[in-house]
N, C-alpha and C positions, 0 to 999 in steps of 0.2 A: 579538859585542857589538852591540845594538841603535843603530843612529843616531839616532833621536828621542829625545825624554826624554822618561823612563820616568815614570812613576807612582812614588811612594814608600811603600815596605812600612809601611804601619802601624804603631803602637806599642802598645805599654802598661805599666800598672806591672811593673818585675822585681821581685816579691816586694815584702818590706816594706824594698827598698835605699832609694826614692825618688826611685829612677832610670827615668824613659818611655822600656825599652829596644827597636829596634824588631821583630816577630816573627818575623823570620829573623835568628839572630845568626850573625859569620861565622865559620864552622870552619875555624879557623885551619892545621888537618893539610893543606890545602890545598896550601897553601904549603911544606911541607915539603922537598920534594924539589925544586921551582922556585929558580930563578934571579933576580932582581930585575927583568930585563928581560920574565920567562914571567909572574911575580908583577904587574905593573902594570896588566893590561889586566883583571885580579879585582880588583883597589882601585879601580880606577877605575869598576865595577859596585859597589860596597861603595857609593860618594859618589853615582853617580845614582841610587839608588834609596835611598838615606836609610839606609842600615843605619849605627848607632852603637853597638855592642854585638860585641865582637870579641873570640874564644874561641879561646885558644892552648894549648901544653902544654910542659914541657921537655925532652918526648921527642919531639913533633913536627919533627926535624928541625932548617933552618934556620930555621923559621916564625919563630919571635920575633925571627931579625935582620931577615926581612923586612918586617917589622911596625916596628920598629924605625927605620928608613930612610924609611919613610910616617910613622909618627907624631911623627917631629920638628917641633917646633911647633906643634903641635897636637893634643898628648895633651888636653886638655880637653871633646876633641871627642869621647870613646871614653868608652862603658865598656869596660873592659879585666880583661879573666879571662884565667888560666893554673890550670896544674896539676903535682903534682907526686904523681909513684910512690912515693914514698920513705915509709915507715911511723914510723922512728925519728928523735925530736925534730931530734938536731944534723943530721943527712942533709935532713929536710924542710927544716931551714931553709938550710942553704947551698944546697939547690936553690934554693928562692924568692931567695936573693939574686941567684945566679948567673939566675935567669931576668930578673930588675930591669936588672941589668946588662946583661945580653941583648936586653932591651927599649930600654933606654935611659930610661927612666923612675926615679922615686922611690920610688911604689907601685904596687899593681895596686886596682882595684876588687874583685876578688873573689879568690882562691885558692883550689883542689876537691881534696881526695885523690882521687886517680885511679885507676878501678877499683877499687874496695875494694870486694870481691867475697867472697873468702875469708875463712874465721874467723882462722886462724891468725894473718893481715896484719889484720885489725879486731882482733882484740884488743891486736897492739902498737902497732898506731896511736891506740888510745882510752885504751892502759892508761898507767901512770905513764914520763913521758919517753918518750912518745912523737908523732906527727906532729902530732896531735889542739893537745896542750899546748905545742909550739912555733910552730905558728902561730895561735893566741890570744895568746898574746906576742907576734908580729909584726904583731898588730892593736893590739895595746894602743899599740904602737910607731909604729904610722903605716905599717906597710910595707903593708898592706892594709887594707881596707875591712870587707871579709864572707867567710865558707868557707861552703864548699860541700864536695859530695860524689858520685861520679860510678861510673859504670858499665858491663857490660856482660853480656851472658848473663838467661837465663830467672830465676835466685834473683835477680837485684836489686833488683828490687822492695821484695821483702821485708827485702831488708837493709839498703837505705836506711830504712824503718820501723825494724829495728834503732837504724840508726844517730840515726836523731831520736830514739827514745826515749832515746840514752844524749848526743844533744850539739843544741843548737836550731840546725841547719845552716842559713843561708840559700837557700840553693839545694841544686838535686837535678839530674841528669842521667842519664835511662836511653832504653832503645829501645824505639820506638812504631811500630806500622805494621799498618795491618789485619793481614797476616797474621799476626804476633805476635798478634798481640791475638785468635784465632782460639782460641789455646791457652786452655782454662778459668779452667787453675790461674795460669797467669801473667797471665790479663786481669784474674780476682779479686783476685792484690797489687797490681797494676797501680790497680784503681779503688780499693782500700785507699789506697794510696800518695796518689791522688790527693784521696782526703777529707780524709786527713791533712795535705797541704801547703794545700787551701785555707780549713780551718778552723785553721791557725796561719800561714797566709799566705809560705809558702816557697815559691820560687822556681820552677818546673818546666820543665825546659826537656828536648827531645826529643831522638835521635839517630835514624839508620836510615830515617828519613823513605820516601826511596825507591830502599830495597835490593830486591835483585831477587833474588840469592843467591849462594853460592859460587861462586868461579870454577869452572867448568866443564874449563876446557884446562888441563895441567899447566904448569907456568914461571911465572915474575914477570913484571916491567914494565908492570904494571898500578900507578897512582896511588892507588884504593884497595882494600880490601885483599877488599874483594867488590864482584860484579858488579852496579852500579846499573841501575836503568829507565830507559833512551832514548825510549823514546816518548812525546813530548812531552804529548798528550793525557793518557796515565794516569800522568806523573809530576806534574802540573798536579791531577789527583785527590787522590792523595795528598796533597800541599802543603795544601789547599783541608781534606783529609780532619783533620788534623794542627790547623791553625789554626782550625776551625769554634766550638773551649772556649777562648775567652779566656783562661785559666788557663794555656796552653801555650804556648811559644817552642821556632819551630823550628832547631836549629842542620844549617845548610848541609854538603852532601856531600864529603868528601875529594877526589871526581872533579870539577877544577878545571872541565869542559868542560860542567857540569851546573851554574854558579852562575846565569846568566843566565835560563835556565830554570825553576830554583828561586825566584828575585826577582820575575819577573815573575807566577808563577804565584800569589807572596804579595799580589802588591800591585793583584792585581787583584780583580773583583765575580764569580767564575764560581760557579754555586749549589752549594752542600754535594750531593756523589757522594752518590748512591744505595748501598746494599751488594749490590744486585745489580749493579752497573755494575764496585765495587770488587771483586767477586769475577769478574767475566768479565775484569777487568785480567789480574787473579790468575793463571786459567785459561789466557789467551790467551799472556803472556806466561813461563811457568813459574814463576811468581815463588813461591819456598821460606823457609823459614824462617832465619834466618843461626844459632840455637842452637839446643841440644839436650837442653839442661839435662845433659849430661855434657862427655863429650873437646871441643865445641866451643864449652865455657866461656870460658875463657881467651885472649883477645886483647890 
């Protein structure tokens, strides 16, 4: 953690919320697996560098108690988004209760169906009594704000497009990252996706920022669930790469030891990466794709 004080990430509009959220929000997966005491020295980066915009899930863990424990007294100070797996009306909403509670809050700002990727899961989440229609009742109600809609894998794109056309989501969540973006087919939904959110003014916010690839060595104990870029310089490209279209918000890395990194590389003036520069990152450092548009849909 930096001892001077830092510079503060920039903002801007989240969509059509009204909220100046600022362009690193914090990926609250983070947290997941931390302790209160591992968790403090990442919120305490959250407050120097200005980020107000904090991204959790009800599957991440303990994240939302520890979120919970900070935002005492000052939930006013957040926007606050979670998410829930859950496809079927009464499941989605006792999740969002059960996450409220978890938080320790009233409502959240935002709630995302999480990964809805699959038809099977989009169709009963959209269709009658399903997640879709009980959290629009939880908005009518006060328990949220705005929905959203969230992802992962090469098809997302396009099914977020799906999913605007059948509900006006306010936000959208998928993965960005030159090398993604390398793919034809997934860059063409990808700039779809993105016409579409800034001519009805949805929300866009990134994942993957600066994934590097699959873990490599067999076993766990790893924080996140693929191997990110350490190299300071070309994870500062990407950042830079990511944040260059106003239109975009980057959500921070599950790898708790990459937040300082990520912040600072936000809230600084370094010039928009080259694609040559972003491809010898690429090159130098193996950096692969994390899908496949098959078996390694599903996370």
């Amino acid at each position: 953690m930096t001892t001077s004080s830092p510079r503060r990430v920039p903002t801007a509009p989240f969509g059509r919320t009204g909220h100046d959220s600022s362009r690193v929000i914090f990926g609250g997966a983070a947290l997941g697996s931390l302790t209160d005491e591992q968790s403090a020295p990442l919120l305490e980066l959250v407050d120097a560098y200005g980020v107000n915009h904090l991204d959790t899930a009800a599957s991440y863990g303990d994240s939302e108690l520890r979120l919970a424990r900070w935002l005492e007294g000052r939930r006013d100070d957040f926007f606050l988004a979670t998410k829930t797996g859950e496809r079927t009306g009464p499941a989605a909403r006792a999740e969002l209760e059960r996450s409220l509670e978890r938080l320790g809050v009233d409502h959240v700002d935002l709630v995302q169906l999480h990964n809805l990727v699959e038809d099977d899961e989009w169709e009963v989440a959209h269709g009658p009594g399903g997640a879709l229609e009980a959290l629009l009742a939880a908005r009518d109600e006060g328990l949220t704000r705005f929905i959203g809609v969230t992802g992962h894998g090469l098809r997302i794109a396009g099914m977020h497009r799906r999913s605007l056309e059948r509900h006006d989501y306010d936000s959208v969540l998928f993965p960005y990252n030159p090398v993604l973006l390398r793919d034809p087919d997934y860059r063409r939904e990808v700039e779809a996706l993105l016409a579409t959110c800034a001519e009805r003014n949805v929300a866009v916010q990134t994942i993957k920022a600066v994934a590097r690839r699959r873990w490599q060595e067999p076993g766990g104990g790893h924080l996140s669930w693929y191997e990110p870029i350490h190299d300071p310089d070309a994870l500062a490209r990407c950042v830079r790469w990511v944040l260059a279209e106003p239109q975009r918000f980057l959500n921070s890395s599950s790898e708790p030891s990459l937040l300082a990194a990520i912040l600072e590389a936000a809230s600084g003036d370094g010039p928009l990466p080259a694609d040559a520069e972003l491809a010898a990152d690429a090159d130098r450092l193996g950096v692969e794709p994390l899908f496949d548009g098959a078996e390694l849909e599903r996370i």
